[in-house]
C-alpha positions in Angstrom: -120.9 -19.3 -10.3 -117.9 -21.9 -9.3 -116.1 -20.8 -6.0 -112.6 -20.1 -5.8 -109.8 -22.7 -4.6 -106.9 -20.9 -3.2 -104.4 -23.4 -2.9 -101.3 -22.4 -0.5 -99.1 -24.2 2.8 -97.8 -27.3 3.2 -99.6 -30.6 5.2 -97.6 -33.2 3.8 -95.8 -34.8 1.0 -96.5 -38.8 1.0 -93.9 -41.1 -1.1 -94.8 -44.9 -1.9 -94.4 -47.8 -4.5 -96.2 -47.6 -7.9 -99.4 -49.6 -8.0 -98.3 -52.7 -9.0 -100.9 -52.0 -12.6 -98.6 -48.7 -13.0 -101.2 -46.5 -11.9 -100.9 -44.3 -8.4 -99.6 -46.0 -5.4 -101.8 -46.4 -2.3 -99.6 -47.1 0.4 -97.8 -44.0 0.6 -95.7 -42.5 3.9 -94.7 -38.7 4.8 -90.5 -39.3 5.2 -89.7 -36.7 7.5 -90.4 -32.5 7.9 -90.3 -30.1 4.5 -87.8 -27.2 4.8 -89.4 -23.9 4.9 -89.9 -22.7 1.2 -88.4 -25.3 -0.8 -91.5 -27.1 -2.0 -92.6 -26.1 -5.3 -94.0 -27.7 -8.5 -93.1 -26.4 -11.7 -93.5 -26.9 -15.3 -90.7 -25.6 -18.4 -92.4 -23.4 -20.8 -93.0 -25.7 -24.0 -90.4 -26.1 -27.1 -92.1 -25.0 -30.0 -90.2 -25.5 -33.4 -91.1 -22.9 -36.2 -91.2 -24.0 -40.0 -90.7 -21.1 -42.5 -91.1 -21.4 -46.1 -89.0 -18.8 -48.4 -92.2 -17.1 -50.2 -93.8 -16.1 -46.6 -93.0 -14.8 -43.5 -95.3 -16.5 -40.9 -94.7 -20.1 -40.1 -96.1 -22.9 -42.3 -96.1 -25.1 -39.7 -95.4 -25.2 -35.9 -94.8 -28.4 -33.5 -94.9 -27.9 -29.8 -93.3 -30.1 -27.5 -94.4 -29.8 -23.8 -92.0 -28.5 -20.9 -90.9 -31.0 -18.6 -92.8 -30.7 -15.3 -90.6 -30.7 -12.1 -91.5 -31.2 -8.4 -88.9 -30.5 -5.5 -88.7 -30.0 -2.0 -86.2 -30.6 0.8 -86.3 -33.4 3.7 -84.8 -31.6 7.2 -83.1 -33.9 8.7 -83.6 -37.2 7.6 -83.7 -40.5 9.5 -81.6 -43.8 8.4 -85.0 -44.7 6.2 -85.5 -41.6 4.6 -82.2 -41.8 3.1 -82.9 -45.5 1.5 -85.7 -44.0 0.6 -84.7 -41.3 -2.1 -81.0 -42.0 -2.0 -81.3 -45.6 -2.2 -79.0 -47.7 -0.5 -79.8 -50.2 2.4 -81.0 -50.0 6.3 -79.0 -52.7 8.4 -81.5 -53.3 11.4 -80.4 -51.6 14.8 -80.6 -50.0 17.3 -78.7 -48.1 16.4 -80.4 -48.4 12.4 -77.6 -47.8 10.0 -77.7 -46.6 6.3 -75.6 -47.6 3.9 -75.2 -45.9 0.4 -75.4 -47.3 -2.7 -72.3 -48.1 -4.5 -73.8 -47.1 -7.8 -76.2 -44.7 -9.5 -79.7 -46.1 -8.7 -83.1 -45.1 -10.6 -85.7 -44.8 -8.3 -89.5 -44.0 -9.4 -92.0 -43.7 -6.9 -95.6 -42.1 -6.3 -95.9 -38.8 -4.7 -98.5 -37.2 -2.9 -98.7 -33.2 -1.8 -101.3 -31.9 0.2 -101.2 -28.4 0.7 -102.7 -27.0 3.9 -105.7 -25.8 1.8 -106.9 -26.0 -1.7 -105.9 -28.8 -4.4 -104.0 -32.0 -3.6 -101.5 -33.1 -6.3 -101.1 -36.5 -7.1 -98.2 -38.0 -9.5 -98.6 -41.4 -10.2 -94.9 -42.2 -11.4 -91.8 -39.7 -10.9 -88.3 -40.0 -11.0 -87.0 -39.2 -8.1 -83.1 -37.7 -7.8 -81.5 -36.7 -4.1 -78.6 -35.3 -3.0 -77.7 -34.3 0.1 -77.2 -30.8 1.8 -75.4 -30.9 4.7 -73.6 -27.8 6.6 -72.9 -28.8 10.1 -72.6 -25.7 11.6 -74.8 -24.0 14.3 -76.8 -22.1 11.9 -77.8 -24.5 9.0 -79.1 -28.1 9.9 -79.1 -31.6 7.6 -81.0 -31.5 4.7 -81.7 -33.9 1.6 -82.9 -32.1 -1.4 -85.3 -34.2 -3.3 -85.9 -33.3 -7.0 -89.1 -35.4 -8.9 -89.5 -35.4 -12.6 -93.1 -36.0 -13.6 -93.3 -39.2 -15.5 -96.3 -40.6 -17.8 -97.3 -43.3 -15.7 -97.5 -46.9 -17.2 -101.3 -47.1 -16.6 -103.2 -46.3 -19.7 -105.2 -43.6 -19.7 -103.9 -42.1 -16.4 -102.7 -38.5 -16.2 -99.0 -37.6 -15.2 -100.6 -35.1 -12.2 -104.1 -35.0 -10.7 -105.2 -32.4 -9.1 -107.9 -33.1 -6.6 -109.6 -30.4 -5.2 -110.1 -30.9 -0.9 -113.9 -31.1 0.4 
């Protein structure tokens, strides 16, 4: 009999360059504190395309197409880094450090690391990551940068889009 893993909480999420062979980075970084309850991982339900011949009324043929798999989460406030990091951009030297933003849309694909506080870690080699940022400044909301990942098939052959790694 197996035992259970019960995954569930938050550790860390750890961002870093692509191994340079396209296969899961290993020098990755945590960039700052997750928002209560934004972090989740989620995958589309799959297309599937139906093919119906006049004579019968079950399909002849189906084709599925897998759902895209998304991961998000949002950064509470950032530091000047954190926003070259997922927004892109450039960090002039300080003190004070200063961010500057990109002019232009910028494509950023990195490799992403959650560790929950128990259970399976989830490891996606490459993902494309989009950011936007959230900002109320008022006394009751604080800075954020939501982060959105879209699981890529990494560039490695024969490496999985997420591994899942259960913790010792």
């Amino acid at each position: 009999m197996s035992t259970q893993v019960i995954t569930m909480g938050l550790s860390k999420i750890e961002i870093g360059e692509i191994a340079v062979d396209g296969g899961m980075g290993t020098s990755l970084s945590q960039l700052g504190l997750t928002y209560e309850g934004t972090c989740k991982l989620t995958t589309d339900e799959p297309e599937i395309t139906e093919h119906y011949a006049e004579e019968v009324e079950d399909p002849i043929v189906i084709n599925q197409k897998k759902g895209k798999t998304m991961f998000e989460f949002s950064i509470m406030d950032p530091n000047a880094d954190t926003l070259e990091s997922v927004l892109g951009g450039t960090v002039a030297a300080g003190p004070p450090k200063v961010w500057n933003s990109p002019r232009t849309s910028v494509t950023i694909e990195r490799s992403i690391k959650i560790s929950p506080e128990e259970g399976m870690t989830f490891s996606i080699p490459r993902g494309l990551i989009t950011a936007k940022m959230n900002a109320e400044f008022s006394r009751k909301n604080i800075f954020l940068i939501d982060v959105k990942v879209r699981v890529l098939t990494p560039n490695k052959a024969a490496t999985s889009p997420i591994i899942a790694t259960e913790q010792a």
